[in-house]
C-alpha positions, 0 to 999 in steps of 0.5 A, spaced: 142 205 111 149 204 114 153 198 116 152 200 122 145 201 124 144 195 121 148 191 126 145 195 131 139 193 129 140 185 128 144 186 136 137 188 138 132 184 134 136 178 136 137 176 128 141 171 127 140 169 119 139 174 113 136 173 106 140 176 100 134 176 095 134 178 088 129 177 082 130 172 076 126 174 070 120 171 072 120 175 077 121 169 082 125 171 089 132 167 088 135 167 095 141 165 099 141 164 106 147 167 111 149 168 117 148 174 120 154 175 122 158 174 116 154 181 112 160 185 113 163 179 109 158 178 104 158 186 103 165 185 100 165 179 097 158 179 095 155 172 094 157 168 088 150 164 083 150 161 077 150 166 071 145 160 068 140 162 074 137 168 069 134 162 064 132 157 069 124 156 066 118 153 069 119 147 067 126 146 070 130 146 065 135 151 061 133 156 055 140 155 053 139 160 046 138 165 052 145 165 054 147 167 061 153 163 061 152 157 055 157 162 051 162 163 056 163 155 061 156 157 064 160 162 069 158 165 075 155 173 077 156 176 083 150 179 087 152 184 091 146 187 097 143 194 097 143 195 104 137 201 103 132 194 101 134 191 109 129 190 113 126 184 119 122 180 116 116 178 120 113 171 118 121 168 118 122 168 126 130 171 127 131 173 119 132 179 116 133 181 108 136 184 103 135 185 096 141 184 092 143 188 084 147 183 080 155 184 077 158 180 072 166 181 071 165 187 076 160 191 072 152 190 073 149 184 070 146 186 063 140 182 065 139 183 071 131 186 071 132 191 077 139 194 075 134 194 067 129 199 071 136 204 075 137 205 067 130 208 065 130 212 072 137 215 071 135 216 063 128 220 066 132 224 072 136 226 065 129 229 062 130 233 071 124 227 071 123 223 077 118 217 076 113 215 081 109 208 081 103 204 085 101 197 084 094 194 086 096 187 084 090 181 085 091 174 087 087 168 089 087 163 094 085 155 093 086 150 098 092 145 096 090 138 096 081 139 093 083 145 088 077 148 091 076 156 092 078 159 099 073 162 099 067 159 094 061 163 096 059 168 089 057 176 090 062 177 095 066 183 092 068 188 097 068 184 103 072 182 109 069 178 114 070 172 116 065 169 112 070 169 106 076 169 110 076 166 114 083 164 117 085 171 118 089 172 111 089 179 109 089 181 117 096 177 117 099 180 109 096 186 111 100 187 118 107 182 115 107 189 110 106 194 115 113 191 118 115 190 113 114 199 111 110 197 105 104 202 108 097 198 106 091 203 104 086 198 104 085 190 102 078 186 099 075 181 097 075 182 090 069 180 085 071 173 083 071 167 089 077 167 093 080 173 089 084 179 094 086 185 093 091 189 096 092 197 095 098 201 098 102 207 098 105 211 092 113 212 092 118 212 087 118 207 082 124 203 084 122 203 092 115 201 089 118 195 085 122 193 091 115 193 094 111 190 089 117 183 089 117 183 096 109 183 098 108 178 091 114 173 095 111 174 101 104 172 100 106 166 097 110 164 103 105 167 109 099 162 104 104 157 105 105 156 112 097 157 113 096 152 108 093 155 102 095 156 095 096 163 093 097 164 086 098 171 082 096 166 075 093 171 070 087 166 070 087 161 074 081 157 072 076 157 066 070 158 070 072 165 074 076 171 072 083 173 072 088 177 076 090 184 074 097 189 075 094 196 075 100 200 075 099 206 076 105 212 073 106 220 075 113 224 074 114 228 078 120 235 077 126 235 079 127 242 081 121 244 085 117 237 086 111 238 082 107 233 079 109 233 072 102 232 069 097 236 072 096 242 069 090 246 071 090 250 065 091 244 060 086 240 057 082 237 062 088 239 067 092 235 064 099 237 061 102 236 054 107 231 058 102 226 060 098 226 054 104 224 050 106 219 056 100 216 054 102 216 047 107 213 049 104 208 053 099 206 046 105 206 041 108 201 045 102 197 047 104 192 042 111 192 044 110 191 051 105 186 051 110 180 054 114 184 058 107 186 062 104 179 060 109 174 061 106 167 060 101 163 056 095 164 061 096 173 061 092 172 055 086 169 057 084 175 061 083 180 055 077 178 053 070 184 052 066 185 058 072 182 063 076 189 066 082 187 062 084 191 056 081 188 050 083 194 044 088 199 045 086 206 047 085 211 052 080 216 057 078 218 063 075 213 069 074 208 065 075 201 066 075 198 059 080 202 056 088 200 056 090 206 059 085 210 066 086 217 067 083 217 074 079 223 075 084 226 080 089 231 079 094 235 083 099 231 087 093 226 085 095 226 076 097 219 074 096 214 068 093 208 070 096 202 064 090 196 065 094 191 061 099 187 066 098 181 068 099 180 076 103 174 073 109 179 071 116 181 074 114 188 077 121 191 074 120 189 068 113 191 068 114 197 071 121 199 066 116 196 061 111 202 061 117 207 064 120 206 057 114 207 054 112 213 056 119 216 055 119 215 047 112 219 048 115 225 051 121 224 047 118 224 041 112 228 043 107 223 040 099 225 040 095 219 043 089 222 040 082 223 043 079 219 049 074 214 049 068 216 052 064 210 053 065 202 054 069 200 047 069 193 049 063 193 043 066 198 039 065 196 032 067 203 028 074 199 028 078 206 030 082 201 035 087 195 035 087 190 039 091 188 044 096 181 041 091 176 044 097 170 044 104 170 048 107 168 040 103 173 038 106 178 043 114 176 042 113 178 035 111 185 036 117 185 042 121 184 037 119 189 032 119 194 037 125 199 035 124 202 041 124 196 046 130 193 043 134 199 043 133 201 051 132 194 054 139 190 053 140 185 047 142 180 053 135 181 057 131 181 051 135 175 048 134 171 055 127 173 056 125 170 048 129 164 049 124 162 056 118 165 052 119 161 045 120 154 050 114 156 054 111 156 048 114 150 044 112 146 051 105 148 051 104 146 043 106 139 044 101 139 051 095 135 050 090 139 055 083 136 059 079 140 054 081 137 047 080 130 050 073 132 053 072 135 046 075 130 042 075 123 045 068 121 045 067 123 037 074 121 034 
């Protein structure tokens, strides 16, 4: 959208303030209120934040082996919006938002997560590539003051009534999304109590990414102003299951905007591209297990039994392996990556598994056969296992050749440096279950 249209439309819709969000590499939105009158200004000026903002953990302290301004008098960067990401926001009366890329010096920030995505892309486009992406993210819901389960009743898998949601909830994300242009296909109650999903529209892989930013902050804020907690946590308690990130990948040609992985022809009508897209997606699985699995807590959900990848490999409709091939082909085709965590900052996850499959097309890598059947049991010992803690993870990131090459050394040195202190803090954290364990006898 133009300058213009835009005032047109903040005229009409009475807006008065404008949001100027961007994602840090959590994926919190970090945002800056202005008046709406002052767009124009701030499209030339752009708005000015703490380069430090990047290494901001959990705790509230600063990962300052991450750099991001320690290096140089902890300076500011420039957010700079993007009028394409415009829109009215429903659930905030008079306030619309815009997503904002980061500069430092003029050049776009090296560790700004949206601007790590544009580069896959235009290294795909290069290949006469365009990427494609849909999220199916699950959440769940608790009351903030009992801790407990906003819906507690078990068995209620696929359901929608009021009986499990009972202030109207999803009706309220699902219409908030649909003014927002994020087109809703469908949305439950997932398998745990309390749980949700949420289904959408495919589109191209960056708009899916603002997308996915814009619902997980929305959710959280429409929760909040319902009094509910909603949290997309990996595993939020030990009794109940975890919260997926399926995101699901195609590419489309360039030149006549065909579906780059069906092949009706090919091997189970798939293209060699896609089979060396998912090659890519096994190489890497190691590699990218922190950037899909970000906290701690991710790695509580990749058990047997449980959905979640738990060894490294791939097939058809099938649920327990790492990459799905869903039956579909056509305009259909995709690969379904399994491993995220719905914890992850949906463009590094999404550049995460982009990278992934770009080596394998590159280097034509073979991700041999599909597995066939539930291999959460599977004692051959053909298939690796995923990393199984976030230490575990940030090593094979490390490692990762690949990874290092395509991500900026500045993201990556960031990213370590808030990992390393969240697991630093979390080794010195005495747990509820070590007392329970060890108090009585000890």
């Amino acid at each position: 959208m133009e300058l213009p249209e835009i005032q047109e439309i903040i005229k009409e819709a009475d807006v008065d303030s404008i949001r100027i969000d961007f994602p840090d590499i959590h994926g919190i939105c970090r945002s800056k209120l202005i008046p709406a009158r002052r767009l124009e200004a701030t499209l030339e000026e752009g708005l000015n934040f703490a380069e430090a903002t990047y290494i901001v953990d959990f705790a509230n302290d600063i990962a300052f082996e991450g750099g991001c301004g320690g290096d140089s008098g902890w300076s500011d960067m420039t957010a700079r919006p993007d009028l394409e990401t415009f829109a009215i926001l429903p659930h905030q009366p008079h306030t619309a938002r815009i997503i904002a890329n980061t500069f430092l010096k003029g050049v776009p920030h090296p560790v700004d997560p949206r601007g790590t995505l544009k580069k896959i892309l235009d290294r795909y486009e290069k290949l006469g590539l365009k990427a494609f992406a849909a999220s199916e993210l699950e959440f769940m819901l608790f009351d903030p003051v009992s801790g407990e389960n906003y819906n507690n009743s078990p068995s209620c898998v696929y359901q929608v009534n009021s009986s499990v949601d009972k202030l109207g909830i999803l009706r309220t994300i699902q219409n908030a999304c649909l003014d927002l242009g994020i087109e809703i296909i469908y949305l439950n109650h997932e398998f745990f109590p309390g749980q949700f999903e949420v289904n959408w529209k495919y589109c191209d892989a960056m708009k899916m990414a603002d997308q996915t930013f814009t619902f997980k902050h929305l959710c959280k804020e429409i929760a909040t102003q319902n009094d509910l907690h909603l949290t997309f946590m990996g595993r939020p308690k030990s009794g109940g299951g975890g919260n997926g990130y399926h995101i699901h990948l195609s590419l489309n040609n360039l030149d006549n905007g065909k579906n780059a992985f069906d092949e009706p022809d090919g091997k189970d009508g798939m293209s060699e591209l896609q089979r060396h897209f998912i090659g890519g997606q096994l190489a890497h699985a190691k590699g990218m297990a922190a950037l899909l699995a970000p906290t701690i807590n991710s790695y509580k959900r990749y058990v047997p039994d449980s959905f979640a990848p738990y060894f490294i490999a791939w097939g058809g409709d099938n649920r327990t392996v790492y990459c799905r091939v869903p039956d579909e082909r056509g305009t259909a085709a995709r690969v379904e990556n399994r491993s995220a965590c719905a914890s992850a900052n949906p463009y590094l996850a999404i550049a995460a598994t982009l990278a992934a499959g770009l080596d394998g097309i590159e280097n034509k890598i073979d991700p041999g056969e599909p597995a066939n059947c539930d291999i959460y049991h599977d004692e051959s010992g053909q298939y690796e296992p995923m990393p199984f803690y976030l230490r575990d993870a940030i090593n094979a990131l490390k490692k990762d050749e690949f990874l290092n090459e395509i991500f900026s050394p500045e993201l990556l040195s960031a990213f370590i440096a808030l990992k390393e202190r969240e697991e630093d803090r979390f080794r010195t954290a005495v747990t509820d279950w070590e007392f329970n364990e060890y108090s009585y006898h000890l």
